[in-house]
C-alpha positions in Angstrom: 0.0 0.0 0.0 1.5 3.8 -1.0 0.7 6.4 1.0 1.5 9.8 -0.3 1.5 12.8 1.7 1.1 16.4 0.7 2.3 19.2 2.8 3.9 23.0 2.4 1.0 24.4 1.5 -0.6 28.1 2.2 -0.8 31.7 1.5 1.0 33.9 0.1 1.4 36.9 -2.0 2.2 37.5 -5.4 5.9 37.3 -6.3 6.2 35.2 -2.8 8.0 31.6 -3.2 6.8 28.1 -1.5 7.5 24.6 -1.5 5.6 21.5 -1.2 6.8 18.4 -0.2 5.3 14.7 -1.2 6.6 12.2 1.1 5.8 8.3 0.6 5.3 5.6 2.0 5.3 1.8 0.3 7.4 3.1 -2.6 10.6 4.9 -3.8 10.4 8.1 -5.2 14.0 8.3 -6.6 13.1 5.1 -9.1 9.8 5.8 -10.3 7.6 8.5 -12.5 5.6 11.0 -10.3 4.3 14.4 -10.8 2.6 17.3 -9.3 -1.2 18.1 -10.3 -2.8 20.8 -9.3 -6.9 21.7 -9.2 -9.0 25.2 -9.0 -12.5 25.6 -7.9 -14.5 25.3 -10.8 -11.6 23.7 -13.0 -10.3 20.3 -14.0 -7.1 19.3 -12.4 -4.4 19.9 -14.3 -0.5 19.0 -14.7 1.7 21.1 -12.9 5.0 19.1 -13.9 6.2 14.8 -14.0 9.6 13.8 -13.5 10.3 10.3 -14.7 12.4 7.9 -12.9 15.4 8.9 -14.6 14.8 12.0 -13.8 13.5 13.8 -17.0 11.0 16.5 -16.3 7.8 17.9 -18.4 6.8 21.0 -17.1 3.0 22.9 -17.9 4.1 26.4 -20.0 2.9 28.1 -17.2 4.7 26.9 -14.4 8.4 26.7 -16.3 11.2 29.1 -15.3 9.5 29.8 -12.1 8.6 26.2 -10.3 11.3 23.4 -9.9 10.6 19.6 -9.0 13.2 17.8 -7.1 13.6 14.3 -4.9 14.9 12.8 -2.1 16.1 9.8 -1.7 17.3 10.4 1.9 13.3 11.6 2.6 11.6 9.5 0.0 10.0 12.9 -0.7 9.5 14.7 -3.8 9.2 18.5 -3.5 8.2 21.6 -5.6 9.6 25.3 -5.1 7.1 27.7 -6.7 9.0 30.7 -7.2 7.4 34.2 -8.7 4.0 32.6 -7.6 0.8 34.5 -9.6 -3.2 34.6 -8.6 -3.5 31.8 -11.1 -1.1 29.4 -9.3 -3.9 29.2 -6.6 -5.5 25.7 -5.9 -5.5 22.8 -4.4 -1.5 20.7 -5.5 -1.6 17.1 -5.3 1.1 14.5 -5.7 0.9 11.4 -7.9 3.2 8.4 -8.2 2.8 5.3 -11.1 4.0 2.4 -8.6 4.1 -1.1 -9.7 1.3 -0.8 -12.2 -0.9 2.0 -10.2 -1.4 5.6 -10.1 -1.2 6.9 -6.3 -2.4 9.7 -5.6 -2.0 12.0 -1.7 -4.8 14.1 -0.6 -3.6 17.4 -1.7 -2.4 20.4 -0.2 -3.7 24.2 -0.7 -2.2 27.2 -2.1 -3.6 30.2 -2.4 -1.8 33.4 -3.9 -3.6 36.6 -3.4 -2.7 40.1 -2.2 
């Protein structure tokens, strides 16, 4: 069983920075393709960015030059730093790992950027 767990999460103000951090249990992050999904009221979730397990990354044209996706292997955590954040970066950010055949998915975490 995979547990993934969201956390990092909050307010902040335009231009401000956070990270979020995905940390697992029943799997290894280093070794296997995850990503970060993210959801607005109203809206469909949509990718944020997936890193494979060899570490190749496919970001959305929004988020690139301004959010990086990283791992642990120390942690068994994957993490996001949102950098230059903007209103339309606000909702709820949810981790996702393909393990042995499934799609895992944590419980999300909120961000909200507003002034």
């Amino acid at each position: 069983q995979v547990r993934l767990q969201e956390s990092g999460g909050g307010s902040v103000q335009p231009g401000g920075s956070l990270t979020l951090t995905c940390r697992a249990s029943g799997s290894i992050v280093t070794i296997s393709n995850m990503g970060w999904y993210r959801q607005a009221p109203g809206n469909e979730r949509e990718l944020v960015v997936t890193i494979s397990g060899n570490g190749t990354t496919n970001y959305a044209d929004s988020v690139k030059g301004r959010f990086t996706v990283s791992r642990d292997r120390a942690w068994n955590a994957m993490y996001l730093r949102m950098n230059s954040l903007k209103s339309e970066d606000t909702g709820k950010y949810y981790c996702t790992q393909r393990w042995r055949g499934h799609d895992w998915w944590g419980q999300g975490t909120q961000v909200t950027v507003s002034s």
